[in-house]
VOBA-1610 file (N, C-alpha, C; in pm, whole numbers, padded with zeros to 5 digits, always signed):
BEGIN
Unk-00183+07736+01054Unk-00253+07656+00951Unk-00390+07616+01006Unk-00534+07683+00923Unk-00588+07655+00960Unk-00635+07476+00995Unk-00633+07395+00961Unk-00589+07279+00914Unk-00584+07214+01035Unk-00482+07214+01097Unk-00415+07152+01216Unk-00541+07049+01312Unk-00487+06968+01354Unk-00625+06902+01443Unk-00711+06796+01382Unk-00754+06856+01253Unk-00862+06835+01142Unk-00836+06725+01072Unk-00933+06604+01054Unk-00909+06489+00922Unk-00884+06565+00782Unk-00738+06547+00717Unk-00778+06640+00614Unk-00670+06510+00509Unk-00757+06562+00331Unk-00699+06460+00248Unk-00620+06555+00208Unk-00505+06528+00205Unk-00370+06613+00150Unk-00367+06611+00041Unk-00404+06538-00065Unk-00371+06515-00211Unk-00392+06649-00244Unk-00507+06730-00271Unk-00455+06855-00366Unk-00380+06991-00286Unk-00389+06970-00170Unk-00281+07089-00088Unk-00169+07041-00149Unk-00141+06888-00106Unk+00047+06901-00135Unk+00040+06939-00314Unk-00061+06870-00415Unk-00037+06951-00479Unk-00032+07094-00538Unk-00092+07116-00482Unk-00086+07299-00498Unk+00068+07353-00453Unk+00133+07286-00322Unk+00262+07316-00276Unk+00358+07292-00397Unk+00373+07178-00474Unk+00398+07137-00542Unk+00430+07233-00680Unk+00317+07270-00706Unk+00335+07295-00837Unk+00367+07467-00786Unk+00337+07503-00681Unk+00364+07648-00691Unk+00540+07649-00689Unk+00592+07589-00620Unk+00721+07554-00662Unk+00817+07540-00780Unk+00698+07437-00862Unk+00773+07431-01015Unk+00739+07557-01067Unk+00630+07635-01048Unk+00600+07810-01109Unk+00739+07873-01077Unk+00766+07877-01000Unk+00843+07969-00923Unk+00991+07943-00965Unk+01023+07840-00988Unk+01135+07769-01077Unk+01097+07834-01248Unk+00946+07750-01270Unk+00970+07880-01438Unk+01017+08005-01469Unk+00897+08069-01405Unk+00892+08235-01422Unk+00903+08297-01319Unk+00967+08235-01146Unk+01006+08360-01057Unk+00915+08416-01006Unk+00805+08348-00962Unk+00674+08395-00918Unk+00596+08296-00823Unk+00571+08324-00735Unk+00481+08232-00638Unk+00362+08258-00649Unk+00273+08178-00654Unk+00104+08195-00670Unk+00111+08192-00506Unk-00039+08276-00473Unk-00061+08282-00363Unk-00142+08105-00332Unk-00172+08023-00262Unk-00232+07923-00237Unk-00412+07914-00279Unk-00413+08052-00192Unk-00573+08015-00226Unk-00634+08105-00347Unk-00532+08133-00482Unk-00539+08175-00624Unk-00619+08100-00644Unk-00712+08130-00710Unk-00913+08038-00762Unk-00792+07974-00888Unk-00734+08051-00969Unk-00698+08007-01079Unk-00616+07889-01085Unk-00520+07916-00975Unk-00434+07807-00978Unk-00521+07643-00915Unk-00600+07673-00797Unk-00656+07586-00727Unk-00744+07483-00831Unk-00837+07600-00939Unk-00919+07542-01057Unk-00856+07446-01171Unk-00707+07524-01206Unk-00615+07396-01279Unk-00544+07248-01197Unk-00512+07302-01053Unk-00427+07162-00986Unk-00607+07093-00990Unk-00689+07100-00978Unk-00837+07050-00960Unk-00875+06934-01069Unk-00849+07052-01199Unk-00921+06991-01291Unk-00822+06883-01355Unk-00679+06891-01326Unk-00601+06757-01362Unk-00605+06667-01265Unk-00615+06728-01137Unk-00672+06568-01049Unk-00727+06517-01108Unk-00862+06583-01111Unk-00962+06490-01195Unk-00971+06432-01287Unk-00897+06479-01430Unk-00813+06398-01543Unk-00754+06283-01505Unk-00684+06268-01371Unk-00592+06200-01395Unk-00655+06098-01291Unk-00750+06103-01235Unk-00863+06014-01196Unk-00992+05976-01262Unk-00970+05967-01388Unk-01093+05933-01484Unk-01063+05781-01519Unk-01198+05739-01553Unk-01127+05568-01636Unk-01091+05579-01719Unk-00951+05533-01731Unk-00894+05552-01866Unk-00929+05474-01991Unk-00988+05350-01966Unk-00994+05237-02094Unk-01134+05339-02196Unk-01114+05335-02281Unk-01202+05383-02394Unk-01341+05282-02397Unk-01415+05351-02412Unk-01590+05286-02436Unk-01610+05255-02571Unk-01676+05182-02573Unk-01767+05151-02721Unk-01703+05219-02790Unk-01777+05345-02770Unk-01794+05441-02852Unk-01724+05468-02952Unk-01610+05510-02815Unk-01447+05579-02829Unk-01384+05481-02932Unk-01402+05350-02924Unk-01357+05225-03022Unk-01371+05235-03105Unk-01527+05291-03144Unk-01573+05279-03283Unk-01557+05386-03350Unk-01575+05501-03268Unk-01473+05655-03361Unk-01341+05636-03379Unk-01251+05592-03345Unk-01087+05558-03343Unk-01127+05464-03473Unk-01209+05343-03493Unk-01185+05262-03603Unk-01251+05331-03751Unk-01348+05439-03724Unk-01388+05509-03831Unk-01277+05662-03869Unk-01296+05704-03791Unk-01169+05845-03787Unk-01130+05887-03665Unk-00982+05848-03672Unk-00954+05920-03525Unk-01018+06077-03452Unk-01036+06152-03558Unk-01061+06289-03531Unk-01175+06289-03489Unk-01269+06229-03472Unk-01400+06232-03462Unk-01379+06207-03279Unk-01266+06105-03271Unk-01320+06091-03063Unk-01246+06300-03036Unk-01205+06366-03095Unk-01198+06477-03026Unk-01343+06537-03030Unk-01413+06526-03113Unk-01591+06575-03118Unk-01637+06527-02981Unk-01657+06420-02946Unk-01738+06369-02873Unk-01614+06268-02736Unk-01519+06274-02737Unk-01487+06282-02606Unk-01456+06326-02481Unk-01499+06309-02396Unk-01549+06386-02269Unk-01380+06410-02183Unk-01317+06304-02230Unk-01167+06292-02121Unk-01106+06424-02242Unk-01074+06384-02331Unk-01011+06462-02424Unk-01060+06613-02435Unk-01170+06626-02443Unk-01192+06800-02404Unk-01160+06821-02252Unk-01163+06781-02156Unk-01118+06792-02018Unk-01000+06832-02038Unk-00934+06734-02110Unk-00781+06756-02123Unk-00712+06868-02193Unk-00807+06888-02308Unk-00781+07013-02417Unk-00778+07158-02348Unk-00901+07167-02234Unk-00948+07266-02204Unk-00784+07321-02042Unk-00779+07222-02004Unk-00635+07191-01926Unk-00546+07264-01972Unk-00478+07231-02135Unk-00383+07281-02186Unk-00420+07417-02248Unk-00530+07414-02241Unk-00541+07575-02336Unk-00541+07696-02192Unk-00604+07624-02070Unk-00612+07719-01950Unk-00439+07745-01905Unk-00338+07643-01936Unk-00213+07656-01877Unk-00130+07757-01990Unk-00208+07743-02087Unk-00114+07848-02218Unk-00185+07990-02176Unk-00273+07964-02134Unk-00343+08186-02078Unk-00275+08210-02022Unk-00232+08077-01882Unk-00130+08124-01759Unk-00009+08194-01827Unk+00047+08086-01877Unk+00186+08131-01904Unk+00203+08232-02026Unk+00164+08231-02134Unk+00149+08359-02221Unk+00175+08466-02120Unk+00081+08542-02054Unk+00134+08711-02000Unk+00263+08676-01973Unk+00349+08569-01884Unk+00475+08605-01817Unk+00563+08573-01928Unk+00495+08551-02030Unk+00622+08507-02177Unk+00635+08676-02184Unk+00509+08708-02274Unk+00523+08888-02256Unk+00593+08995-02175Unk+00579+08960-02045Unk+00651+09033-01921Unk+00799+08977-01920Unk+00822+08873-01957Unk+00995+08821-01980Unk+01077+08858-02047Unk+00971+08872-02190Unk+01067+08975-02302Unk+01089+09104-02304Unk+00989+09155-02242Unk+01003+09350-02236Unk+01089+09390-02109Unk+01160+09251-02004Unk+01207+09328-01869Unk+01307+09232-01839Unk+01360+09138-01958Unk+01434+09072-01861Unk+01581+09086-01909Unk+01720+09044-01875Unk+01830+09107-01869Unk+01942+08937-01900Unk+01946+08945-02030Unk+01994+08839-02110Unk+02115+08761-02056Unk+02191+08860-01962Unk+02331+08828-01923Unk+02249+08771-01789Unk+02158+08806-01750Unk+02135+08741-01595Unk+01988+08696-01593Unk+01975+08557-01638Unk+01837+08524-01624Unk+01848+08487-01467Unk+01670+08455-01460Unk+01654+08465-01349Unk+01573+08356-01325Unk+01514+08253-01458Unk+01467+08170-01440Unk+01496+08054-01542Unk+01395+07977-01528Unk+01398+07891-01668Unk+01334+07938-01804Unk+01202+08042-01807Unk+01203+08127-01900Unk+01261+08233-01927Unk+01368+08284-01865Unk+01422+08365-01933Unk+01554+08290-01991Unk+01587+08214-01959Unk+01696+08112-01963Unk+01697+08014-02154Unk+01548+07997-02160Unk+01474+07955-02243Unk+01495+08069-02347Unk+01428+08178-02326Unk+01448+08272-02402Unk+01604+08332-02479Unk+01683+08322-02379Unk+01831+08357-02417Unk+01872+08291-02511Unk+01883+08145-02512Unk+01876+08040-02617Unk+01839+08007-02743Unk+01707+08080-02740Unk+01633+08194-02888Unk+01668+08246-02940Unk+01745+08340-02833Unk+01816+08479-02935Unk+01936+08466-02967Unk+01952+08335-02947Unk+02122+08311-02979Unk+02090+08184-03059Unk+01964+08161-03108Unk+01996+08006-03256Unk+01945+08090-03358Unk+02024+08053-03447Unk+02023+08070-03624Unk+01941+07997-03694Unk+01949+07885-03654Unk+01962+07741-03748Unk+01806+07758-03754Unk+01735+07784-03844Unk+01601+07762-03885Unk+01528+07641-03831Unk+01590+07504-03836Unk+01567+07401-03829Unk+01516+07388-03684Unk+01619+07446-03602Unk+01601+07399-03441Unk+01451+07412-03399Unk+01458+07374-03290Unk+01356+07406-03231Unk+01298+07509-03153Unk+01479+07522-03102Unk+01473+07736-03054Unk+01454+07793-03131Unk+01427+07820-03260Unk+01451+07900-03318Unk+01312+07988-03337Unk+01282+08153-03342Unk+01189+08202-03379Unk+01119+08182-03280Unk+00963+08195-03332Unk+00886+08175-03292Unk+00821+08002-03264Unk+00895+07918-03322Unk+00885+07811-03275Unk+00961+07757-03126Unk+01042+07805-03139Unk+01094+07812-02983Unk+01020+07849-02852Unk+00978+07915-02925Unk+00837+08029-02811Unk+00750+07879-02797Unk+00645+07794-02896Unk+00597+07750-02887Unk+00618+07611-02791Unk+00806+07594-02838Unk+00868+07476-02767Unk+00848+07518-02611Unk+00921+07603-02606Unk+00905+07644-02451Unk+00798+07674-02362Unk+00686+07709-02453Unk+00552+07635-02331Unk+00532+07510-02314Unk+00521+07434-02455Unk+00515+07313-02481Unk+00620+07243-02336Unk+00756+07250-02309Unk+00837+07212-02200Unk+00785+07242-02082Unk+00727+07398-02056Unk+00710+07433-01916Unk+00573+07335-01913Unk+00477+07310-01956Unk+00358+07247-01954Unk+00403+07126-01921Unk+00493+07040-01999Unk+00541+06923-01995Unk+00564+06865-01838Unk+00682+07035-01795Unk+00731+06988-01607Unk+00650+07037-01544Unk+00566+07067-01555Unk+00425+07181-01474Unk+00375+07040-01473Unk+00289+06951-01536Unk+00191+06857-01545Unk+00264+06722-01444Unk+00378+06646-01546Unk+00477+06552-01498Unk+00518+06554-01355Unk+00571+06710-01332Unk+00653+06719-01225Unk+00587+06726-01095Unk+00429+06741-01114Unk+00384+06754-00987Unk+00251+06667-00927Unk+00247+06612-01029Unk+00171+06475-01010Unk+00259+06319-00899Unk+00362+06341-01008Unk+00452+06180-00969Unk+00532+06264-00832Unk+00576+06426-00834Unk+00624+06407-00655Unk+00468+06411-00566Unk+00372+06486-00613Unk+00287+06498-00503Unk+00269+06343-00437Unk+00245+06250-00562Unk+00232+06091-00503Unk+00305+06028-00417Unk+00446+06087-00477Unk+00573+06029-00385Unk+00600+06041-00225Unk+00530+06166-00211Unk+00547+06231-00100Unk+00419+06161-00051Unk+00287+06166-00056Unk+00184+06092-00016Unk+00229+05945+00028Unk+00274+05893-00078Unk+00311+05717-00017Unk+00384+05727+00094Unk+00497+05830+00107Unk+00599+05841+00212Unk+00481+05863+00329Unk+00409+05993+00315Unk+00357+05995+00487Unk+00255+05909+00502Unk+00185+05814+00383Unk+00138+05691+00409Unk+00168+05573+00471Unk+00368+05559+00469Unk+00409+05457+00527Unk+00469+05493+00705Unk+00478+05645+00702Unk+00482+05676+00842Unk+00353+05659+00922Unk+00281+05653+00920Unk+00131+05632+00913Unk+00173+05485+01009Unk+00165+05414+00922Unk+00172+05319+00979Unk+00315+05237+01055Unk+00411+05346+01060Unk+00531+05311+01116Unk+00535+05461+01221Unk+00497+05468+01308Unk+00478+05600+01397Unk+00644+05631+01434Unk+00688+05485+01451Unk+00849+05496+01541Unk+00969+05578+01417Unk+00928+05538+01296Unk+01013+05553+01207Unk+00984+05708+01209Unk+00883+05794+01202Unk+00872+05859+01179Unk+00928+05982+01318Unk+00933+05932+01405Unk+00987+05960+01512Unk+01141+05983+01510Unk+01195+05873+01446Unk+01338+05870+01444Unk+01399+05995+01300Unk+01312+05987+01207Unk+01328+06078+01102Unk+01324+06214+01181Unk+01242+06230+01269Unk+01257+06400+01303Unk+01422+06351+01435Unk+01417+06295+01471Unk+01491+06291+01552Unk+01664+06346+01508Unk+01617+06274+01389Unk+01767+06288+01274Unk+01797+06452+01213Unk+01655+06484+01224Unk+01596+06636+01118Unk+01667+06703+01281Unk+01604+06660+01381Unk+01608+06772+01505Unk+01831+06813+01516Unk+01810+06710+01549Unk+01999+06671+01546Unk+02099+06727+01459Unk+02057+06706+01329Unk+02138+06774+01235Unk+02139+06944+01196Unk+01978+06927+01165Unk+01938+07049+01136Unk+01894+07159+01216Unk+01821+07137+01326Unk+01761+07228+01425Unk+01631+07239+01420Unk+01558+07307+01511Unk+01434+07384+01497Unk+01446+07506+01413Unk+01525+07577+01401Unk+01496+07701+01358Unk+01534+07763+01185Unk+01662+07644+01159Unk+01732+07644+01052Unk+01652+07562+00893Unk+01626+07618+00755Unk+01521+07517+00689Unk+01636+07459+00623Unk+01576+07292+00578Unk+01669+07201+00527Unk+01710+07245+00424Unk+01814+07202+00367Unk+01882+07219+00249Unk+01972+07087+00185Unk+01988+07135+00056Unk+02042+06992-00019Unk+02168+06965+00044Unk+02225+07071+00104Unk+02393+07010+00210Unk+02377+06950+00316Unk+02247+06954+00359Unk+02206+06828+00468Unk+02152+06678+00444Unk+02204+06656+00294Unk+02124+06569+00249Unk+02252+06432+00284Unk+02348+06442+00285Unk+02449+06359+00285Unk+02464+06335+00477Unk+02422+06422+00555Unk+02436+06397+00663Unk+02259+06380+00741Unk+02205+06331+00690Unk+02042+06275+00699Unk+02068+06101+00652Unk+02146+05973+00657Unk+02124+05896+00675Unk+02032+05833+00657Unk+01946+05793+00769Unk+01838+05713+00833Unk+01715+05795+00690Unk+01717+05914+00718Unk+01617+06011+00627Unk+01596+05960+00502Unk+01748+05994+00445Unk+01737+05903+00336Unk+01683+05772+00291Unk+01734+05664+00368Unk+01697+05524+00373Unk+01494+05539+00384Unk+01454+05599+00438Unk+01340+05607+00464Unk+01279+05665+00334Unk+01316+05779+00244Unk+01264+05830+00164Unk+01237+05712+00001Unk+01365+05623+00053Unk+01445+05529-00076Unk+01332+05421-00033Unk+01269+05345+00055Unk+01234+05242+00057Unk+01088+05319+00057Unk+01047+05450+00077Unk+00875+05440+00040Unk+00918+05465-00118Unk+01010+05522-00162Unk+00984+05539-00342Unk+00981+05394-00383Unk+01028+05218-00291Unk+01013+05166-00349Unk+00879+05103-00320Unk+00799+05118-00206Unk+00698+05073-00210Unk+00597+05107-00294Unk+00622+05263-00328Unk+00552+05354-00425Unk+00525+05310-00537Unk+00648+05281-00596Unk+00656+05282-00757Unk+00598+05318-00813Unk+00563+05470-00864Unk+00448+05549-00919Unk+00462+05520-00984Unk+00583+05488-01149Unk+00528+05463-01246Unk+00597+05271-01253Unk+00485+05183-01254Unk+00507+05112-01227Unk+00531+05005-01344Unk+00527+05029-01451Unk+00566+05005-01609Unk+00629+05109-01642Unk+00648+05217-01648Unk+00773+05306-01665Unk+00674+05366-01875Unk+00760+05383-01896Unk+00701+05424-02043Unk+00728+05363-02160Unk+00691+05322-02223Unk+00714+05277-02363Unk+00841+05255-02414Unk+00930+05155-02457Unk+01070+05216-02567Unk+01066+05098-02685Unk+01129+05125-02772Unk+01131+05007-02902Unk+01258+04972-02904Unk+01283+04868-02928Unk+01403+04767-02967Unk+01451+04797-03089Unk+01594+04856-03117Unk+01615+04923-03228Unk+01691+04787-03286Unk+01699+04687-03253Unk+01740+04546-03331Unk+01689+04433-03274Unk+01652+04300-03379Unk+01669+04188-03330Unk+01769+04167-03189Unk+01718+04090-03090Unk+01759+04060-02979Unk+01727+03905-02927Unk+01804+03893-02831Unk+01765+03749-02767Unk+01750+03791-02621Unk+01697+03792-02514Unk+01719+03824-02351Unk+01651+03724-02260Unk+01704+03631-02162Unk+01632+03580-02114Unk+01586+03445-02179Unk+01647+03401-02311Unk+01591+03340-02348Unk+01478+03333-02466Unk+01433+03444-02444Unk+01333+03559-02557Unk+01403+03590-02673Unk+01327+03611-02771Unk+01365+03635-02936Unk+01267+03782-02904Unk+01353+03918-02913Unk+01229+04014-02968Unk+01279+04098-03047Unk+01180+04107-03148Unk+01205+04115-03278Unk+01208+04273-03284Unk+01311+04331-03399Unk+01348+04485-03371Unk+01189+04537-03386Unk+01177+04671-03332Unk+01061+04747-03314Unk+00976+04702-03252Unk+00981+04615-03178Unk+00889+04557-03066Unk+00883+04635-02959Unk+00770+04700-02895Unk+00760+04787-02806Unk+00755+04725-02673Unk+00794+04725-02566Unk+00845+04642-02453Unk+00812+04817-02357Unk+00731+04744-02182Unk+00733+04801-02103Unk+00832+04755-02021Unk+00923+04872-01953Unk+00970+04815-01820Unk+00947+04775-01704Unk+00903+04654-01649Unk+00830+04594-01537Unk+00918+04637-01432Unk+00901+04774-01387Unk+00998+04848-01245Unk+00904+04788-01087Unk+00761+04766-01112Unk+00687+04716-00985Unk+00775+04526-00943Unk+00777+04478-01041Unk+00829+04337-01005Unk+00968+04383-00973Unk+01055+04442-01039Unk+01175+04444-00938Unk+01157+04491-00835Unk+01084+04569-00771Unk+01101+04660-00678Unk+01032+04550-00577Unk+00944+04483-00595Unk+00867+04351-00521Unk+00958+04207-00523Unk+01036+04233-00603Unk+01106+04087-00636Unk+01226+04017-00534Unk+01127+03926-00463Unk+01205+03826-00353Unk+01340+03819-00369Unk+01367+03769-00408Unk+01507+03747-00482Unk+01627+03855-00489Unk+01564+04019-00485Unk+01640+04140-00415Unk+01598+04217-00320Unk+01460+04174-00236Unk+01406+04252-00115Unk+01330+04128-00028Unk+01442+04105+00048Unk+01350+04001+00175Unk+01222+04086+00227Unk+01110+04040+00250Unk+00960+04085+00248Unk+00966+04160+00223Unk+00895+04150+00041Unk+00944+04291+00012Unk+00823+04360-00012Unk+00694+04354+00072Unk+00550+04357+00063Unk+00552+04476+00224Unk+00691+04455+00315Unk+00683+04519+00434Unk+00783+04684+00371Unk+00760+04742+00501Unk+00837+04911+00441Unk+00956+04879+00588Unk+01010+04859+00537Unk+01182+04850+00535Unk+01315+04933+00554Unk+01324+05059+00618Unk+01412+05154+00578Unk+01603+05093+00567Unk+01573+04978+00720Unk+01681+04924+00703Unk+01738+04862+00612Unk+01676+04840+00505Unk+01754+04765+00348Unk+01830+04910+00309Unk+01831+05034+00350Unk+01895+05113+00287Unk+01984+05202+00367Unk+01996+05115+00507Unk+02100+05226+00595Unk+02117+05109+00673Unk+02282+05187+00709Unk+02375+05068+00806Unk+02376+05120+00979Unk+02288+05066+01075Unk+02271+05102+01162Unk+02456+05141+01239Unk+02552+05057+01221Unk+02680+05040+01301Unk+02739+05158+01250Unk+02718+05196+01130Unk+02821+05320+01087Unk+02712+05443+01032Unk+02640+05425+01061Unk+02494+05516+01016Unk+02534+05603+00930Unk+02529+05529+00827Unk+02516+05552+00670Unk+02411+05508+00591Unk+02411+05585+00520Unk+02297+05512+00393Unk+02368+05428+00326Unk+02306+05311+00238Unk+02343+05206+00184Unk+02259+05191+00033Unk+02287+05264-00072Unk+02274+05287-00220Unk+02239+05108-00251Unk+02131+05116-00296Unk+02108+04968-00365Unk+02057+04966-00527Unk+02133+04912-00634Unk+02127+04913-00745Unk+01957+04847-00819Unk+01923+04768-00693Unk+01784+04730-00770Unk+01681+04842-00740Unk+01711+04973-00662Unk+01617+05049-00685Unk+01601+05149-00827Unk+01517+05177-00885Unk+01482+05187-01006Unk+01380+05284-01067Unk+01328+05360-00949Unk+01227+05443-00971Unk+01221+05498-01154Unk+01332+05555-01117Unk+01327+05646-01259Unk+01364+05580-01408Unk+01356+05439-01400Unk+01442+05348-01484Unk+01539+05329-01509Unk+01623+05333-01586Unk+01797+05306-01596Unk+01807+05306-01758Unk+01954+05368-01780Unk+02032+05369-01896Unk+02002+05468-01928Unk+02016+05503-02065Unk+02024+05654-02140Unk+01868+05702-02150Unk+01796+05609-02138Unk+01639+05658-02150Unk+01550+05667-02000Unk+01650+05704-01923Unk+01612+05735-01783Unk+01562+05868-01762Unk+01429+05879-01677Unk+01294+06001-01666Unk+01455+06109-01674Unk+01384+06199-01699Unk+01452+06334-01760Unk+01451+06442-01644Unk+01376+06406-01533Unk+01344+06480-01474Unk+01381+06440-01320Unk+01474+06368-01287Unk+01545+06291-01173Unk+01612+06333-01108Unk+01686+06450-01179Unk+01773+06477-01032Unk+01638+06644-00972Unk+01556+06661-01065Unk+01441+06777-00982Unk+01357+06703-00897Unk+01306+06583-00902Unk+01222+06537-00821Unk+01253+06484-00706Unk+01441+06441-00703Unk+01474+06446-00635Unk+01482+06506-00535Unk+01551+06629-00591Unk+01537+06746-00471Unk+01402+06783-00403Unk+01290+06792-00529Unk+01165+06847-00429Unk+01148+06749-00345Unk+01139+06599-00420Unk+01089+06498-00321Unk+01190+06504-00143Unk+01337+06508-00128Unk+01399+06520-00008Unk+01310+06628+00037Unk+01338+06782-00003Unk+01299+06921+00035Unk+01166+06913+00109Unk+01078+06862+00022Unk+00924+06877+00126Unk+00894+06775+00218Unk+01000+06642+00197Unk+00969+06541+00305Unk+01017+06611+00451Unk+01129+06665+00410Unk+01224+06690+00519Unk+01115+06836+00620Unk+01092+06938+00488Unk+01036+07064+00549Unk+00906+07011+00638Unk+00826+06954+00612Unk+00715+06898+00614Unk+00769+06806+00792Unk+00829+06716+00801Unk+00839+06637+00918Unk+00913+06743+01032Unk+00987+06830+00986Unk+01063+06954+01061Unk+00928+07033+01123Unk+00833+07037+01102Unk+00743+07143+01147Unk+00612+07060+01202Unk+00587+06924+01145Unk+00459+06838+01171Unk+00451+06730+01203Unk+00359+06649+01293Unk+00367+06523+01324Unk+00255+06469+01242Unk+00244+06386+01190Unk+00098+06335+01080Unk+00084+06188+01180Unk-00020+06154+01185Unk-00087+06057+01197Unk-00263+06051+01183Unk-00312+05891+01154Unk-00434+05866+01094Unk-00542+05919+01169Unk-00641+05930+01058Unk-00732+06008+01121Unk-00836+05895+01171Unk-00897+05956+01324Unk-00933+05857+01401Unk-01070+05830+01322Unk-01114+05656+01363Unk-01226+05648+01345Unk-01213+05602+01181Unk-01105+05594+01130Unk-01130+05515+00985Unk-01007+05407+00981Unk-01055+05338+00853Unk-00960+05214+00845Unk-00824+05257+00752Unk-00690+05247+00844Unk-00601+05288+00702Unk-00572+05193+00615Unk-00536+05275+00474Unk-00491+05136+00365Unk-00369+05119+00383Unk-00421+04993+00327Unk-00263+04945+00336Unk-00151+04981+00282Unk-00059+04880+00235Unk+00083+04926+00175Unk+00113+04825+00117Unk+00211+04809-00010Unk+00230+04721-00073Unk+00182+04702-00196Unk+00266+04604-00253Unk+00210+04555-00426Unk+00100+04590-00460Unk+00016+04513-00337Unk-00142+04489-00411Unk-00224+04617-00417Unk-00153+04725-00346Unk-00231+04845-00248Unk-00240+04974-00410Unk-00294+05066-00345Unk-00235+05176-00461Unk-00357+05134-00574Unk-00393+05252-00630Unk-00481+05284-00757Unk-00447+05335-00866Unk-00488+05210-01000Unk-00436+05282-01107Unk-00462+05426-01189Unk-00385+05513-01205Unk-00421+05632-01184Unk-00374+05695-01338Unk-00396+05640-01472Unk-00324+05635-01624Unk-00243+05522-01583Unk-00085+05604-01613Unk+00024+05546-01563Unk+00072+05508-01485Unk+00038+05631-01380Unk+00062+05634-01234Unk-00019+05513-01126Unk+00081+05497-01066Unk+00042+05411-00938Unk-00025+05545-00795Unk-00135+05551-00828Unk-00152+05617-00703Unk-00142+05558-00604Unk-00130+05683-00463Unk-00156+05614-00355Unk-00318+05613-00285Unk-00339+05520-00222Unk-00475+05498-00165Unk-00553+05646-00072Unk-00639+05710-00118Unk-00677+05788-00062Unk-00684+05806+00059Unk-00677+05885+00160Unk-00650+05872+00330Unk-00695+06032+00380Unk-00689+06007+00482Unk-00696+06131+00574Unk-00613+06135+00691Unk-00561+06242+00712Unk-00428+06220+00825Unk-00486+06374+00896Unk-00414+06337+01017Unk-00440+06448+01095Unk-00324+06518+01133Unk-00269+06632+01117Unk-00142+06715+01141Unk-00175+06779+01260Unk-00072+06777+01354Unk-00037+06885+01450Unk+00120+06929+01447Unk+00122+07044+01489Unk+00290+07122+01493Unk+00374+07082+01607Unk+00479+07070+01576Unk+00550+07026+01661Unk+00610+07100+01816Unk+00620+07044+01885Unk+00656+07142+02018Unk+00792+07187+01976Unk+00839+07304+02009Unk+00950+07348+01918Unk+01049+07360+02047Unk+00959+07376+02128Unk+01063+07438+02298Unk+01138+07277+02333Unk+01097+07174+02278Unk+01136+07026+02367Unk+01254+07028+02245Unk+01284+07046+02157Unk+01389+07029+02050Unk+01533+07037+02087Unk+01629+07011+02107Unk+01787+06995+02128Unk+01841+07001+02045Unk+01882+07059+01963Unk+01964+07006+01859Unk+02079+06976+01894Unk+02165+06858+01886Unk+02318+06819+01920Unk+02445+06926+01799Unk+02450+07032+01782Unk+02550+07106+01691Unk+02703+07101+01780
//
């Protein structure tokens, strides 16, 4: 890697890692890294998704005359337009190449998987159905293409943000990686139950994280009372997931990164705690939880198995905590940084098997 040694800002590498992953989950295909095409789309939604979001004047006064008019003259919204129309070129050819070669009894991905589902609804109505299905199913892959690699790339950032400043923890995480897994062997989800400490570590930066830190929108389908509160049906209510996740009352300092709130040093186990909340709770919980899961373990784990990260000399790191982190739309980003990677000595490794 050329890389190694070097102050470097990880944000659009890990995303590029990122999303070539979720490709490869669609349509069975890995982009090469340094693809102009792919590099030009993970680019141009950074940058979307680092714009100010609050609307200007302007934007106010076209929304109060005709909504249609802020697509004329807004600058975020054609950014954004031009986003979705560049990700429908992508994926169009491999819709084409899916239908003329692929083998109904044995998909091989999520679009062909998608596709099978097509050719087996009737019902006019659905959404598989026809050629509207076709449309649904970019519409979805766009959906986990965009979603899916924004909120892990972050996740994973806060994590080697809080090793950063916990060098020992991060020490003990490979120590756990070296032990279980090896030098030579790559992690997998059956090592996930015997990674402990790993775990606990991954659970307390998702809570320092809290990427989405209001969670999304839902309406009250009746009159209610909670708390004391009267809210009245159709009242739109955010879920405040940053105050639980900060809230005294279920995390003694809960402003410090902590792994031990989530593993039992005497029986070295992980220790599941109900006030964590990332993904929200109940039936309207992110849709996409047990995938981010996995990537989020998969690249923490691959990633500390092969590299040691620490800050890059000569600057101030940010901090951690509530106050820390940039609003990023929805997203809670993490504070921009530069870390310096080197590879690990592979000959000093033991693994205890």
């Amino acid at each position: 890697m050329k890389d190694l040694g070097k102050p470097i800002n990880l944000n659009l590498k890990m995303n590029l890692a990122i999303v070539n992953a979720l490709w490869y989950i669609l349509v069975g295909e890995n982009f090469e890294l340094e693809d102009e095409k792919l590099q030009a789309i993970v680019a141009q939604f950074d940058q979307i998704l680092r714009q100010e979001s609050r609307p200007s004047f302007l934007d106010k006064l076209l929304m109060m005359i005709h909504p249609k008019l802020t697509k004329l003259f807004n600058s975020e919204w054609h950014s954004a337009r031009k986003l979705f129309d560049d990700l429908i070129d992508l994926i169009k050819p491999r819709l084409d190449q899916h239908k003329a070669h692929r083998d109904p009894h044995q998909p091989r991905d999520f679009m062909d998987a998608f596709l099978a589902e097509i050719e087996r609804t009737e019902d006019r109505q659905s959404s598989f159905y026809g050629k509207r299905g076709e449309e649904s199913m970019i519409a979805t892959m766009i959906d986990l293409f965009l979603a899916g690699a924004e909120t892990t790339t972050s996740s994973l950032l806060w994590a080697i943000l809080c090793l950063l400043h916990y060098p020992d923890v991060q020490e003990r995480v490979q120590a756990e990686l070296d032990q279980v897994v090896g030098p030579d062997r790559k992690v997998s989800l059956e090592d996930r139950p015997n990674l402990p400490f790993t775990n606990a570590v991954l659970m307390e930066a998702m809570r320092i994280a809290t990427i989405t830190p209001m969670a999304l929108p839902h309406s009250v389908a009746q009159d209610m009372e909670f708390g004391g509160y009267r809210i009245p049906k159709n009242a739109i209510i955010f879920p405040n997931i940053l105050q639980v996740h900060y809230d005294p009352n279920y995390w003694d300092n809960p402003d410090e990164f902590m792994p031990s709130r989530f593993y039992d040093k005497d029986s070295n186990t992980f220790k599941p705690n109900d006030h964590l909340i990332p993904f929200s709770v109940g039936r309207r919980l992110c849709l996409g939880q047990t995938l981010a899961e996995k990537e989020y373990f998969l690249f923490f784990c691959g990633l500390l198995q092969k590299f040691n990260f620490k800050f890059a000399p000569g600057k101030t790191l940010p901090g951690i905590g509530k106050d820390a982190g940039a609003k990023i739309g929805i997203l809670r980003g993490v504070p921009l940084h530069e870390v310096v990677l080197s590879s690990r000595d592979r000959h000093h490794i033991r693994p205890n098997n």
